[in-house]
MITORDO-866164 format. One record per residue (C-alpha): residue number from 1; chain; x, y, z. Coordinates in pm, whole numbers, plus 50000, padded with zeros to 5 digits. Layout:
N
SITE    nr   kette       X       Y       Z
SITE   NUM       A       X       Y       Z
...
END
This chain:
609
SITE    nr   kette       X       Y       Z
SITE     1       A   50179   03740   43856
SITE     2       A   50141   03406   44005
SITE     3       A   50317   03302   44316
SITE     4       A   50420   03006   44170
SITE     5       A   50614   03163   43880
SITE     6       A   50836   03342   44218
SITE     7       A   51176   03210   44329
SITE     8       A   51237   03429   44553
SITE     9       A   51248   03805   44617
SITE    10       A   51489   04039   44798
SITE    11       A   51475   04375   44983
SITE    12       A   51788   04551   44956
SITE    13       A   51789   04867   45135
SITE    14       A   52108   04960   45029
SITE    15       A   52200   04814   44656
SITE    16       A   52561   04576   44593
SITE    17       A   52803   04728   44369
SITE    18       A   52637   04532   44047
SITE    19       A   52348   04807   44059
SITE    20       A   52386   05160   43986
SITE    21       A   52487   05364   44296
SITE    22       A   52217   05642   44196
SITE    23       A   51998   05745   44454
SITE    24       A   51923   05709   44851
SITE    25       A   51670   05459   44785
SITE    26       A   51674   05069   44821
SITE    27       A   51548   04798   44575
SITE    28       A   51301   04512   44523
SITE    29       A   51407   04216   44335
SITE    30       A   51174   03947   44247
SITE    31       A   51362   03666   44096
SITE    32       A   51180   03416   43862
SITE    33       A   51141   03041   43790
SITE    34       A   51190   02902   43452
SITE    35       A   50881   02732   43402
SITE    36       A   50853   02448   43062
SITE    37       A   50534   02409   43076
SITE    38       A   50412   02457   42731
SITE    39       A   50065   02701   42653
SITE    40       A   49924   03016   42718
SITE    41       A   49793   03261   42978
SITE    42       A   49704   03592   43051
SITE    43       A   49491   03838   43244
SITE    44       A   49265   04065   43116
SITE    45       A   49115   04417   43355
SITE    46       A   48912   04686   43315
SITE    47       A   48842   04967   43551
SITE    48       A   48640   05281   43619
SITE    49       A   48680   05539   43879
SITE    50       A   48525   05886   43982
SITE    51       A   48670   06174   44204
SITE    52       A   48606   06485   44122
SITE    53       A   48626   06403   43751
SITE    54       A   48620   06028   43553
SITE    55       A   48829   05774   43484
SITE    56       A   48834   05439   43297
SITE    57       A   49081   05192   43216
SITE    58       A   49191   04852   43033
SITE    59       A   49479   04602   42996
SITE    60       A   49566   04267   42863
SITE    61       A   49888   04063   42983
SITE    62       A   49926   03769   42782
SITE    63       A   50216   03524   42785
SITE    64       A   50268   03252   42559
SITE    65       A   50573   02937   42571
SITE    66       A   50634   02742   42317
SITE    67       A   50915   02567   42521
SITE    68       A   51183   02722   42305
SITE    69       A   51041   03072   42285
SITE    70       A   50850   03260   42486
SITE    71       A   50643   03551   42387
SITE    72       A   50486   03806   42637
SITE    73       A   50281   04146   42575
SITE    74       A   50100   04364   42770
SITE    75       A   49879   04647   42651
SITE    76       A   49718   04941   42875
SITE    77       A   49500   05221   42829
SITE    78       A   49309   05477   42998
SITE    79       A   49121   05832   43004
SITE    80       A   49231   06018   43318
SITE    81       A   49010   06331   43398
SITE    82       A   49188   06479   43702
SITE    83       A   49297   06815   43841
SITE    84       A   49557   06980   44108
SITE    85       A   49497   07324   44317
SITE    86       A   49825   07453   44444
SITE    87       A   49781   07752   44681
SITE    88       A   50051   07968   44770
SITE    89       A   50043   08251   45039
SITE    90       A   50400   08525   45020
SITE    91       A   50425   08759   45300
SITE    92       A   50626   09042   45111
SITE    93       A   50684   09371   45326
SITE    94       A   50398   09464   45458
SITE    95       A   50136   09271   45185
SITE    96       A   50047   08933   45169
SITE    97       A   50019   08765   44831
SITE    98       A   49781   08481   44791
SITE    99       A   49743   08288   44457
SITE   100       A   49560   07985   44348
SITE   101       A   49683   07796   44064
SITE   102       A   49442   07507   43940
SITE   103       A   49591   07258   43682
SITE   104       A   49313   07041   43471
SITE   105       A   49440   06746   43250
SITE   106       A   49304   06515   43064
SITE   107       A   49488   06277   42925
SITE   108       A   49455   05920   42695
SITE   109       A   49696   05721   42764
SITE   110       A   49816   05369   42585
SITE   111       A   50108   05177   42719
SITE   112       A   50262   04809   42513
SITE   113       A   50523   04609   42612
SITE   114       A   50606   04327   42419
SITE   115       A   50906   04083   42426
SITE   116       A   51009   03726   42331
SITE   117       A   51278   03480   42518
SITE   118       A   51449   03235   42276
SITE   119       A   51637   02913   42511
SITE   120       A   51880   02814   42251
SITE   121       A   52027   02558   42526
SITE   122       A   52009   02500   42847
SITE   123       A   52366   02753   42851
SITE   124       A   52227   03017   42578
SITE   125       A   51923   03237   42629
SITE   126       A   51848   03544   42422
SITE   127       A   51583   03777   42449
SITE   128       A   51457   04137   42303
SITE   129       A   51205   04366   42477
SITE   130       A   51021   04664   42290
SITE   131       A   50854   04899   42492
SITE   132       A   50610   05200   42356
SITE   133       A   50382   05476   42529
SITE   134       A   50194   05767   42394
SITE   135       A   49979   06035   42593
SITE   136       A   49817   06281   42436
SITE   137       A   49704   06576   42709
SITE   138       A   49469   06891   42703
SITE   139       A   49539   07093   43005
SITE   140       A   49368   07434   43097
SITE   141       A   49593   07598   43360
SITE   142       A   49421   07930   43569
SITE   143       A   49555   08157   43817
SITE   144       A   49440   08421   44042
SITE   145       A   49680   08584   44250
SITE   146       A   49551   08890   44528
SITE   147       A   49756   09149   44692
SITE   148       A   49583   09213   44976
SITE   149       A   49695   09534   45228
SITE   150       A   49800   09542   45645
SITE   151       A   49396   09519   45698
SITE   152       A   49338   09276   45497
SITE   153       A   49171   09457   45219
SITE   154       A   49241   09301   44814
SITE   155       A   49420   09614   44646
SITE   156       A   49484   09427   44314
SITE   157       A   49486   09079   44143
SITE   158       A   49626   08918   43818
SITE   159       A   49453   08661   43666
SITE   160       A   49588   08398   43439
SITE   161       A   49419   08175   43167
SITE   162       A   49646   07890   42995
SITE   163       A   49516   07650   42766
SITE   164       A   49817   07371   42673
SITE   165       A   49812   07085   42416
SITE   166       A   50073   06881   42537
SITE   167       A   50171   06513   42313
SITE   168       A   50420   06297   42520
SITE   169       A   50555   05944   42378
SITE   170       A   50824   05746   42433
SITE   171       A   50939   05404   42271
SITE   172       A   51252   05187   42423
SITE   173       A   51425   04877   42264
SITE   174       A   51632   04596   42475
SITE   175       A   51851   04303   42324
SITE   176       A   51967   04059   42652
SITE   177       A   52177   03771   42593
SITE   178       A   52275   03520   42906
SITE   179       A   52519   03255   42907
SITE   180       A   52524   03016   43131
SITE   181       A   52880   02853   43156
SITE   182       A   52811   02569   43411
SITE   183       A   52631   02390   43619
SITE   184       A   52896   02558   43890
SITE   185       A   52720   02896   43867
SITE   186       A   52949   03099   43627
SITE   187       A   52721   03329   43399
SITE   188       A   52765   03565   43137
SITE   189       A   52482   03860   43073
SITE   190       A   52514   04091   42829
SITE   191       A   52220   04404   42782
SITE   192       A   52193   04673   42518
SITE   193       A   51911   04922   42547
SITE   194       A   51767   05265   42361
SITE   195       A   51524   05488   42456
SITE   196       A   51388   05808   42295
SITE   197       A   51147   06036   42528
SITE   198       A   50943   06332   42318
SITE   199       A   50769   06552   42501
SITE   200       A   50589   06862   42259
SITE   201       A   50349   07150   42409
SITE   202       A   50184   07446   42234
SITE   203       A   50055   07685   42553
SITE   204       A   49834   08047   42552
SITE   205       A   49909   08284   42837
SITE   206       A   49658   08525   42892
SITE   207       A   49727   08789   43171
SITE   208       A   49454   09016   43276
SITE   209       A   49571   09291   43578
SITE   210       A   49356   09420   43818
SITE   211       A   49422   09739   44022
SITE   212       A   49760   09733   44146
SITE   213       A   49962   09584   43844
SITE   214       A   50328   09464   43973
SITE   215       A   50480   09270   43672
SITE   216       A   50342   09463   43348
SITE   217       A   50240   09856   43295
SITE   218       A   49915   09676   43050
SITE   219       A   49612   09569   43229
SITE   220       A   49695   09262   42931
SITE   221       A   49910   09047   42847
SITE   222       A   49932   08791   42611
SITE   223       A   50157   08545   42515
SITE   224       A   50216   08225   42364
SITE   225       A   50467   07932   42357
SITE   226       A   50600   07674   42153
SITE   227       A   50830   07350   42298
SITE   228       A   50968   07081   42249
SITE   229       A   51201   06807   42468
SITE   230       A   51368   06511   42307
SITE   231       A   51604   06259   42489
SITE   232       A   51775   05985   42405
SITE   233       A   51942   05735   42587
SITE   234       A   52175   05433   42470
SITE   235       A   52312   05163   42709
SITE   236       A   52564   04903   42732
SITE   237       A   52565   04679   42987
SITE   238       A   52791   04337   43093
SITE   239       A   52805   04129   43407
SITE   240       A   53018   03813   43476
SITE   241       A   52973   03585   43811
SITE   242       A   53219   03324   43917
SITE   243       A   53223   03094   44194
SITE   244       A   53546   03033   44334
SITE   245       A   53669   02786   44592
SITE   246       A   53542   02705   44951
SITE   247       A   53236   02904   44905
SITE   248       A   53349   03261   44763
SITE   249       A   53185   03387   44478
SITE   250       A   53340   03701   44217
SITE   251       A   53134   03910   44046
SITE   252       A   53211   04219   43801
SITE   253       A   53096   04411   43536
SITE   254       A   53078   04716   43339
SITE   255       A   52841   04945   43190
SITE   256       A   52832   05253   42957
SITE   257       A   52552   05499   42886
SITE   258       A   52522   05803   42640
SITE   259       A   52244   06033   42712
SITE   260       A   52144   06373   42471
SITE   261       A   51892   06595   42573
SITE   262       A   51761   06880   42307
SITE   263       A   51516   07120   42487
SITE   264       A   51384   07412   42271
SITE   265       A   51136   07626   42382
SITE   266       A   51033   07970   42216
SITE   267       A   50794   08178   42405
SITE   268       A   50667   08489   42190
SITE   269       A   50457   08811   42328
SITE   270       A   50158   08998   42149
SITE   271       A   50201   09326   42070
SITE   272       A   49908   09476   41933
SITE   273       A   49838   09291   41620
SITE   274       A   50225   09105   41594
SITE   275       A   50363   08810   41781
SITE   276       A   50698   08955   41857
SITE   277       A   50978   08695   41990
SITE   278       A   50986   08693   42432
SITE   279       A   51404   08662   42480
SITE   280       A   51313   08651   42871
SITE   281       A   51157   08352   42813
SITE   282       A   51310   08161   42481
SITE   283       A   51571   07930   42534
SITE   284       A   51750   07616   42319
SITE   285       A   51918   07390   42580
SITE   286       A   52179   07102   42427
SITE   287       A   52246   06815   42730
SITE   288       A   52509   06550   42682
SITE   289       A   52595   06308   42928
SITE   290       A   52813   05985   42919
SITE   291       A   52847   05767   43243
SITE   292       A   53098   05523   43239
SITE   293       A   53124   05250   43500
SITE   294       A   53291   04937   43644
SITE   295       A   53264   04741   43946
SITE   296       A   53404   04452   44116
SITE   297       A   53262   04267   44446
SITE   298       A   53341   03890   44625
SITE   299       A   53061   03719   44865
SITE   300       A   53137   03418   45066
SITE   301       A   52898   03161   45263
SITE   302       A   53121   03143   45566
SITE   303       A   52859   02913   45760
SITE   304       A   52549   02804   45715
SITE   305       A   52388   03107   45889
SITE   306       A   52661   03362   45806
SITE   307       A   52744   03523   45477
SITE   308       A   52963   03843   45374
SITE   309       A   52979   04069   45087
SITE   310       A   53182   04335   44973
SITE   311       A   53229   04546   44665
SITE   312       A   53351   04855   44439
SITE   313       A   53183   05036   44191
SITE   314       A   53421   05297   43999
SITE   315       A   53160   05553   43774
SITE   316       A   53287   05856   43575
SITE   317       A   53057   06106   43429
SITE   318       A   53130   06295   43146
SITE   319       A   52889   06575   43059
SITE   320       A   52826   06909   42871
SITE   321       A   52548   07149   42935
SITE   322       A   52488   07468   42640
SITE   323       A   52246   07689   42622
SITE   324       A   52249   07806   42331
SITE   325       A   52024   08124   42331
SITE   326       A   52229   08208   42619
SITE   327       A   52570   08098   42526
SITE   328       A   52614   07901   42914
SITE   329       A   52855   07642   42811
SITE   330       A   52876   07371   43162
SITE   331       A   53115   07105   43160
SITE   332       A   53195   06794   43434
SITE   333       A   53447   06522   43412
SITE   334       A   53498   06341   43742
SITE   335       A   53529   05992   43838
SITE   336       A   53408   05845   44189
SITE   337       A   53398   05534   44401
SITE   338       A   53079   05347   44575
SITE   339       A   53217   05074   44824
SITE   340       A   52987   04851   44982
SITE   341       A   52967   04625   45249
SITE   342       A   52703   04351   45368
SITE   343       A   52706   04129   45656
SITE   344       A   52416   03870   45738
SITE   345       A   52355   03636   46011
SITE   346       A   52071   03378   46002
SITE   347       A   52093   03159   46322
SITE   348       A   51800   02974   46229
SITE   349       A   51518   02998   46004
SITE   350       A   51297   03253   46197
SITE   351       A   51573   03463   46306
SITE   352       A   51780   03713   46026
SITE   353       A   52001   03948   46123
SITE   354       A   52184   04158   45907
SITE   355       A   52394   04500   45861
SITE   356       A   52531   04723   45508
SITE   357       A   52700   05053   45408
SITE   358       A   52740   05199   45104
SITE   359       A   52816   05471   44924
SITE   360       A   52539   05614   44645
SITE   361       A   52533   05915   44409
SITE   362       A   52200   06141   44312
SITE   363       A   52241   06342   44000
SITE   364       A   51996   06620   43906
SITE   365       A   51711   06491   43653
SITE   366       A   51765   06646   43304
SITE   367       A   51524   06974   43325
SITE   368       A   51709   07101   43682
SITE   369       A   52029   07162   43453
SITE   370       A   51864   07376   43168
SITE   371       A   51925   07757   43227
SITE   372       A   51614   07906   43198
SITE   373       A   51277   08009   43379
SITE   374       A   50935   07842   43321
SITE   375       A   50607   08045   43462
SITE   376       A   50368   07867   43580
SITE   377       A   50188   08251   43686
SITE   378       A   50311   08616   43634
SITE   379       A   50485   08573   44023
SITE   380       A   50608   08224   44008
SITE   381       A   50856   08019   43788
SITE   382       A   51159   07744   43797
SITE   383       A   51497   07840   43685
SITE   384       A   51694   07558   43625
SITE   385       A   52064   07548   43692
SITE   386       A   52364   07425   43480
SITE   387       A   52628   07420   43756
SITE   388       A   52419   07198   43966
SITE   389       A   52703   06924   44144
SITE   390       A   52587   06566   44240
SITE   391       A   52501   06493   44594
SITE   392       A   52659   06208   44756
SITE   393       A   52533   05979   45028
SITE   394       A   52655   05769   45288
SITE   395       A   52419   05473   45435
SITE   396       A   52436   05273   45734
SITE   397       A   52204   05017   45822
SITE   398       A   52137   04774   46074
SITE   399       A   51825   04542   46111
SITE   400       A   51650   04248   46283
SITE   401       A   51388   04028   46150
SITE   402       A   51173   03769   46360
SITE   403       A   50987   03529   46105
SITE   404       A   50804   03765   45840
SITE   405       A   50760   04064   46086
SITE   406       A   51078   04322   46093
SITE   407       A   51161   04408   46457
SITE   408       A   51375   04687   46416
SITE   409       A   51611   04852   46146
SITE   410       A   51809   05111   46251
SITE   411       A   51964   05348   45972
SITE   412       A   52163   05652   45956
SITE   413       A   52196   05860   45628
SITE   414       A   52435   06160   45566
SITE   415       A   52384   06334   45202
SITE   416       A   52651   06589   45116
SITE   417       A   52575   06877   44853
SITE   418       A   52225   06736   44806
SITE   419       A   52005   06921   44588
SITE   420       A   51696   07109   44670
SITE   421       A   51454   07387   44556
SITE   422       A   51539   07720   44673
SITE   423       A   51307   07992   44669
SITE   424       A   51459   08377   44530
SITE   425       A   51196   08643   44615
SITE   426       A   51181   08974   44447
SITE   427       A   51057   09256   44682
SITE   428       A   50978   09509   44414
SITE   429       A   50862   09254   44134
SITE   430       A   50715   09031   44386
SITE   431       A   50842   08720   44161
SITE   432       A   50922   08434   44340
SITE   433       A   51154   08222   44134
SITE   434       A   51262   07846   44248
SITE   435       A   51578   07720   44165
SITE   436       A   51764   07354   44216
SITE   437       A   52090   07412   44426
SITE   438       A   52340   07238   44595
SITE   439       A   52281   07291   44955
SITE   440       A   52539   07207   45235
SITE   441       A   52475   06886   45459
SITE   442       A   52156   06658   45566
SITE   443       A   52114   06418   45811
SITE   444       A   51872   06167   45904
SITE   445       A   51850   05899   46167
SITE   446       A   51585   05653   46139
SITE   447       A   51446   05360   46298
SITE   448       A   51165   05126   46125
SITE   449       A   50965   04814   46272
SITE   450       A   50645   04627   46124
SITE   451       A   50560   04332   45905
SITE   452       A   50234   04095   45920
SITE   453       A   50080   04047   46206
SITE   454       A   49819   03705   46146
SITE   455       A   49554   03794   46398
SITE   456       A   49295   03534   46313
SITE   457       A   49245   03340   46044
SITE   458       A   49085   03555   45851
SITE   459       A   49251   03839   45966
SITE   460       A   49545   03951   45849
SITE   461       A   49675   04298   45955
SITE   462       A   50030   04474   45838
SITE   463       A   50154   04749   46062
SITE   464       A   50441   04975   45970
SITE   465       A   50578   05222   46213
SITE   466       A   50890   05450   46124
SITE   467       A   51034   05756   46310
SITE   468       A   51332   05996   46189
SITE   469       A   51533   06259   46305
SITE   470       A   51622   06454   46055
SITE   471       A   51880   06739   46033
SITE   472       A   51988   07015   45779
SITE   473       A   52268   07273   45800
SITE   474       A   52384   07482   45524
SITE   475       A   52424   07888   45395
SITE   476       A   52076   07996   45195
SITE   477       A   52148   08340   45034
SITE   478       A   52421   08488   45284
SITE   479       A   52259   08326   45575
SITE   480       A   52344   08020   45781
SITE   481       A   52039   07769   45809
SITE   482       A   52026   07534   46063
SITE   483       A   51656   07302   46084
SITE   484       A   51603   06988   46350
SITE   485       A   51281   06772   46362
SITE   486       A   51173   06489   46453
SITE   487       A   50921   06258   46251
SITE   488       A   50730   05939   46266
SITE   489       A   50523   05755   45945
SITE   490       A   50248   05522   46117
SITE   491       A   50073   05294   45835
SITE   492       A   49846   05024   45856
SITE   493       A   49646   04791   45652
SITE   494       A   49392   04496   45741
SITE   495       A   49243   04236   45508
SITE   496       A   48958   04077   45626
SITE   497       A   48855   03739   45443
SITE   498       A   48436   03661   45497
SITE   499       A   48206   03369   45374
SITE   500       A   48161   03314   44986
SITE   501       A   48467   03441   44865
SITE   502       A   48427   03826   44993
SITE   503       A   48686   03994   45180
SITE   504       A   48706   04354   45285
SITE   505       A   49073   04549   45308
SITE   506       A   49081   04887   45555
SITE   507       A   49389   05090   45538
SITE   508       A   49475   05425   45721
SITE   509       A   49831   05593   45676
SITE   510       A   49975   05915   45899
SITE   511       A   50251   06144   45899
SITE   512       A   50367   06392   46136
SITE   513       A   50533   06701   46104
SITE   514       A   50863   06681   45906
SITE   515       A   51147   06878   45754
SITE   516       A   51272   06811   45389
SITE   517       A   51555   07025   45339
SITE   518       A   51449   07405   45364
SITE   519       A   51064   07293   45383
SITE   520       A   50897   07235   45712
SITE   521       A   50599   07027   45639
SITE   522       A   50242   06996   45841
SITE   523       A   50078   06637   45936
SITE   524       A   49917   06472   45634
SITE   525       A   49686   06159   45694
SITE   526       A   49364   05933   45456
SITE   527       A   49204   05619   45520
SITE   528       A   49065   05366   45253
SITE   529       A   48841   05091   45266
SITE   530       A   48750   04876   44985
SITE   531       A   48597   04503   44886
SITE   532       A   48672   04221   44671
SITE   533       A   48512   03896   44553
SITE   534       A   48644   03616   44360
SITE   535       A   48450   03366   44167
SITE   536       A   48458   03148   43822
SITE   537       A   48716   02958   44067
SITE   538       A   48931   03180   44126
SITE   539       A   48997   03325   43792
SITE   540       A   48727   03616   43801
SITE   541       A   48819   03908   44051
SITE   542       A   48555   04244   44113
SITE   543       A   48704   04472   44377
SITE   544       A   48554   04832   44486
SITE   545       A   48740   05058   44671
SITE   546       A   48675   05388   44813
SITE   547       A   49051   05612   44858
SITE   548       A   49107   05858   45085
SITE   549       A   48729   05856   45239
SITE   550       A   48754   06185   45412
SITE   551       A   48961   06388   45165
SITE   552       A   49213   06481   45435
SITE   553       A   49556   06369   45195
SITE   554       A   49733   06710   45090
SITE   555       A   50104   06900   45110
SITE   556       A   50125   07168   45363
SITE   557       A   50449   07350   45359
SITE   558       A   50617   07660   45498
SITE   559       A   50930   07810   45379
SITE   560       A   51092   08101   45608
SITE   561       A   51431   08243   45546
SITE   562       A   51585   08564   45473
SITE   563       A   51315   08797   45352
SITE   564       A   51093   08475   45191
SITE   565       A   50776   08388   45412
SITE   566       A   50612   08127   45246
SITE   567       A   50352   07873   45286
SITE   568       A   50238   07569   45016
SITE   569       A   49897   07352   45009
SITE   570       A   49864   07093   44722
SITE   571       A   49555   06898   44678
SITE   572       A   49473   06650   44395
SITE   573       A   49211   06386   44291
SITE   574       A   49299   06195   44609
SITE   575       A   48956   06074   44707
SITE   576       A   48843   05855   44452
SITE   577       A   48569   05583   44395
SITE   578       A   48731   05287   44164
SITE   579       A   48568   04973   44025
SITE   580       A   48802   04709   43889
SITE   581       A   48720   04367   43731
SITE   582       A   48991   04096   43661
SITE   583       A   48954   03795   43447
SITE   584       A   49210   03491   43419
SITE   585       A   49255   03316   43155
SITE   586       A   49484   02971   43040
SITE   587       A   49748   02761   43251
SITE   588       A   49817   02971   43555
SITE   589       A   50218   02795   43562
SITE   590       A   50304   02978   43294
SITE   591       A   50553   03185   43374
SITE   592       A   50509   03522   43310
SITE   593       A   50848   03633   43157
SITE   594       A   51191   03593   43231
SITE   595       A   51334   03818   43536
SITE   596       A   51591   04030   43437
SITE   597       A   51728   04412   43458
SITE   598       A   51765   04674   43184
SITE   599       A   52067   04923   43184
SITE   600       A   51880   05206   43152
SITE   601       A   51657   05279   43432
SITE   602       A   51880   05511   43637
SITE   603       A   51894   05751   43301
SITE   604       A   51515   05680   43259
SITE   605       A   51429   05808   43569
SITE   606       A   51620   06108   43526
SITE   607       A   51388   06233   43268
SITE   608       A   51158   06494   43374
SITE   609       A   50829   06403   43218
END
C-alpha cells in the first residue's frame, strides 16, 4: 500500500485486553488515514516461479472513492506445482525403520476480497466486507518404508501409493459499523462476522508388503476413503472508548463467538471383489464451541514522555466434543482472566523505553480434538484428542529502542499445560502414532536486538539477532522429562540501491540448535539474493529473485524417550527461481481501505486447513 495512506503502525509484543488473549504471539497494527481524495487506483502483478516444479501467479487490487463510498477488491490466483519429502528413521529393538514419505500437490488457487465503506457523516461510518477462496488440489502421496536388520541388511519394506482429490473453499461475510461520538475521542464500533470453511477429499490407499510384513498377513492392501470437514463460525463483536479527565482514557468491550465443526470421514477396505466398511478408521466427529468474552482497561498520558496502561479481559468457553462413531462425548465450561499491564517511557524522540505483562490463552485448533487416527503410511498416523486442556501463558517483557534500531528486549515466557505432539510407539506393530497432549511446564528466556542499520546511502542493511534459553519439564508416558538448551536466530538482510533505478537485496537467515517441547532440533540456515528495477516513473516494478540459493533450508529433528528413538528431516520447494512484475495504476493517495479488525480471526486460525 502506499506510505502515504499510513498513520501510524504499532508492534505489540504482548496484545491490551481489547484483543483476544489467544496465543504467545504479538501483533502488528497498521493504522490508516482517511484520505477524500476522490478517484481510483490499483495495482495489478503477475508472477512465475520454478523449483523443482512451476508456478505462476496473478492479482488485481483496485480501490475506488467516491467521497461517500468507497469500494475496494482484490482478486488472486495461482497454479502451485510443489512437493514435500518427509523422512523418518525409528530405532525399534534391535531394527531400524526408515521410511520416506513424498507428498505432490498441485493446486489452483483463486482468492477475492471485496468490500465497500459508506461515510454517512463525519460521526457514522458503515462498512461490509465479503471474502471468498476456492482451491481445488490433486495430490499423489507415496511411501516406502524398510526394515533393515543389526547389519544393516533390508529384511522387508511396505510400499504405499495414494492418489487424493482434495476441493477446499471457504467464503466469510463482515458488517462494521463505527460511531464516532465527538470530536473528544469517544467511539462506538460494532462488528458482525460469518465464516464457513469446507474442506472435501476422496483418497486410494494402496499397500504392497515386501518380505517381512508387520501390519497386515496380505502382501496387499487396499483401501479407500471418503471425507469431509465443514466449520462455521459466527461473531459478535462491540468496543466503546472514552476519554475521561486529566488525560485517562476507558475502554471496554465484549465479544461472542459460536463455532460448529462437522468432520466425517469413512474409510472402507477391499476385500476381494467388495468394499467392506474400515471401523478402525471411520469416524463422525460433532465440535461445538462458544467463547464468550468481556474486557475492561484505562490508559493515562501521565507526561509527555510517560504513559500507563492496564486492563482485564474475562473469556469463558463453552464447548462440546462427540464422536459419534465412537460415542466420546467431551465437555468444558470454564471461565478465565487475562490482566495486562503496559508501561512506556519516551524521554525524547530517539529514545523509547518500555515494559508489559500479560496473561494469554492457546486453545487446540479444531482437528487436535477429534478422536480418531489419520495414516499418512501403514506405521505412522495422528490421533487426535478430545480431552485436550488449554495452555496458558504468562509474558514479561522489557525493551529499549534507540531511534529505529531496537537495542535490547528482554522477555521471559512461562506456558503451563501447553500442548504438543507426542509420539506412542508400538514395539510389535511397529506403529508410531502422534498424539496432541497437554504436557507439564515450558520456559523460555529470551533476549532480541536489531533494527536498520543505514550504512551508506545506498546501503541499507537490517540485522536481527535473538538468543533463548529454553526449558521443558514434564512426565511423557510414566517418565519424568527434563530438556535445557540454549538458542540463538541470526538474520540479516541488505538492500543495495545502484544507478538507473536497479537495486539488488541479499538476505541470509540462521538458526542453531533448539528444543521445542519434546523435539530437539539441528541448525537450519538459506541465503537469497534477488534484483529489482523500477521504471514508467515509478509505477512499473520487475524484480527476480533467487530463494534459498544453496538448498540448505530443512527440519531436522530427534525425538528420544522411553522406548521411542526417533529422528525427522522435512524438505520442500524451498529453493525457488521467481519472476514478478508490478504495474500501478491511478491516484496513488487513494487510500486503500479503511483499517479495521474482524472478530473472527482467533477462530479462523484455529481451523486446520
Amino acid at each position: 500500500m502506499p506510505t502515504l495512506t499510513v498513520s501510524k503502525v504499532e508492534l505489540m509484543a504482548n496484545p491490551p485486553a481489547s484483543y483476544d488473549a489467544a496465543g504467545t504471539a504479538g501483533i502488528i497494527n497498521i493504522q490508516l488515514k482517511r484520505e477524500l481524495t476522490k478517484g481510483m487506483n490499483g495495482t495489478l502483478s503477475a508472477g512465475t516461479g520454478y523449483g523443482k516444479y512451476e508456478k505462476a501467479w496473478a492479482g488485481l487490487n483496485l480501490n475506488y472513492n467516491l467521497g461517500k463510498v468507497s469500494f475496494y477488491t482484490r482478486l488472486n490466483t495461482g497454479h502451485y506445482n510443489s512437493y514435500n519429502r518427509l523422512t523418518m528413521e525409528r530405532e525399534i529393538r534391535d531394527s531400524l525403520y526408515r521410511s520416506v514419505n513424498f507428498w505432490h500437490p498441485i493446486t489452483k488457487s483463486v482468492n477475492v476480497v471485496a468490500g465497500a465503506d459508506y461515510f454517512i457523516s463525519k460521526q457514522h461510518t458503515v462498512g461490509f466486507m465479503v471474502k471468498g477462496y476456492t482451491s481445488p488440489q490433486d495430490v499423489l502421496t507415496t511411501s516406502n518404508s524398510v526394515n533393515y536388520d543389526v547389519p544393516g541388511n533390508p529384511i522387508g519394506n511396505v510400499q504405499m501409493h495414494n492418489p487424493r482429490d482434495v476441493t477446499s473453499h471457504n467464503y466469510s461475510l463482515n458488517v462494521n459499523y463505527k460511531f464516532d461520538i465527538d470530536t473528544t475521542g469517544r467511539s462506538l464500533t460494532f462488528d458482525s462476522d460469518f465464516v464457513r470453511y469446507r474442506n472435501a477429499a476422496d483418497e486410494l490407499f494402496t499397500n504392497q508388503f515386501f518380505g517381512q510384513t508387520v501390519v497386515s498377513e496380505n502382501a496387499l492392501e487396499e483401501l479407500q476413503s471418503f471425507s469431509d470437514a465443514d466449520v462455521r463460525i459466527f461473531a459478535l463483536k462491540l468496543d466503546y472508548v472514552h476519554p475521561l479527565a486529566n488525560n485517562w482514557k476507558a475502554e471496554t468491550g465484549w465479544k461472542s463467538s459460536w463455532v460448529r465443526n462437522d468432520a466425517d470421514i469413512r474409510f472402507e477396505r477391499r476385500e476381494e471383489d467388495r468394499w467392506l466398511n474400515d471401523v478402525r478408521r471411520t469416524n463422525h466427529f460433532l465440535y461445538d464451541e462458544n467463547i464468550n468474552a468481556g474486557y475492561v482497561s484505562l490508559s493515562k498520558k501521565v507526561s509527555k514522555a510517560l504513559s500507563l496502561k492496564a486492563g482485564l479481559r474475562a473469556e469463558q468457553t463453552i464447548s462440546e466434543g462427540n464422536s459419534l462413531t465412537l460415542k466420546n462425548v467431551a465437555n468444558r465450561n470454564y471461565w478465565r482472566f487475562f490482566p495486562s499491564v503496559f508501561v512506556g517511557y519516551t524521554p525524547s524522540e530517539d529514545h523509547q523505553f518500555s515494559t508489559s505483562y500479560s496473561r494469554r490463552i492457546s486453545r487446540p485448533n479444531y482437528r487436535s480434538l477429534n478422536p480418531f487416527t489419520f495414516y499418512s503410511d501403514p506405521y505412522t498416523g495422528l490421533l487426535g484428542n478430545p480431552f485436550l486442556q488449554p495452555s496458558f501463558s504468562n509474558s514479561f517483557m522489557v525493551s529499549y529502542s534507540f531511534k529505529s534500531f531496537q537495542v535490547l528486549s528482554i522477555s521471559y515466557l512461562q506456558e503451563k499445560d501447553f500442548v504438543m505432539e507426542v509420539v506412542t510407539q508400538n514395539d510389535d506393530t511397529k506403529e508410531s502414532i502422534s498424539t496432541p497432549k497437554n504436557l507439564s511446564r515450558a520456559r523460555s528466556l529470551s533476549f532480541s536486538s536489531g533494527g536498520t542499520l543505514p550504512v551508506r546511502k545506498w546501503w541499507n542493511a537490517n540485522l536481527q539477532v535473538q538468543g533463548s534459553l529454553n526449558k521443558v519439564t514434564t512426565p511423557v508416558q510414566g517418565e519424568q522429562y527434563n530438556q535445557e538448551q540454549f538458542s540463538w536466530d541470526l538474520s540479516t538482510d541488505h538492500n543495495f540501491i545502484l544507478p538507473k533505478n536497479f537495486s539488488v537485496q541479499y538476505s541470509a537467515y540462521y538458526s542453531s540448535p533448539s528444543v521445542s517441547g519434546l523435539f530437539r532440533n539441528k541448525a537450519s540456515y538459506l541465503m537469497s539474493i534477488g534484483g529489482k528495477k523500477t521504471f514508467l516513473d515509478g509505477r512499473a516494478t520487475v524484480s527476480l529473485k533467487l530463494n534459498d540459493i544453496f538448498d540448505t533450508a530443512r527440519f531436522r529433528a530427534h525425538l528420544r524417550y522411553a522406548n521411542v528413538n526417533m529422528y525427522w528431516q522435512n524438505e520442500w520447494e524451498s529453493r525457488r527461481l521467481n519472476l514478478t512484475l508490478d504495474y500501478k495504476f491511478g491516484n496513488s493517495k487513494i487510500k486503500t481501505a479503511r483499517s479495521r479488525r474482524t472478530g473472527t480471526s482467533d477462530e479462523e486460525n484455529r481451523v486446520s486447513k
